[in-house]
C-alpha angles and dihedrals in degrees: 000000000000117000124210142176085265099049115116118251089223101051089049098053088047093047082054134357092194084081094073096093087054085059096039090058101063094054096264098124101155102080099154091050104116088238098052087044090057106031118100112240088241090055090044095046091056090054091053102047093244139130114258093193084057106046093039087056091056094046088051085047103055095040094047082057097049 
């Protein structure tokens, strides 16, 4: 999977679940919530005051690695 601003929460987390800290970690912590499942990372990002680029890197990092 290759995750982009435009990726689903939700379809990332189901893809892996592993991916919740990334999420966690830029102040996003309802993940179940019906919005965040359906929210894309770039929307959420935008909400949170954090950089998609960014956060999307570290996601294709740490899946690539896996």
């Amino acid at each position: 999977m290759v995750v982009t601003k435009d990726s689903i929460i939700g379809d990332v987390l189901d893809a892996n679940r592993d991916t919740a800290p990334f999420f966690f970690e830029m102040g996003m912590h309802c993940l179940g919530c019906p919005s965040a499942r359906g929210e894309s990372i770039g929307d959420a990002c935008a909400v949170h005051g954090v950089d998609a680029d960014e956060l999307v890197a570290k996601i294709n990092k740490f899946l690539a690695d896996k």
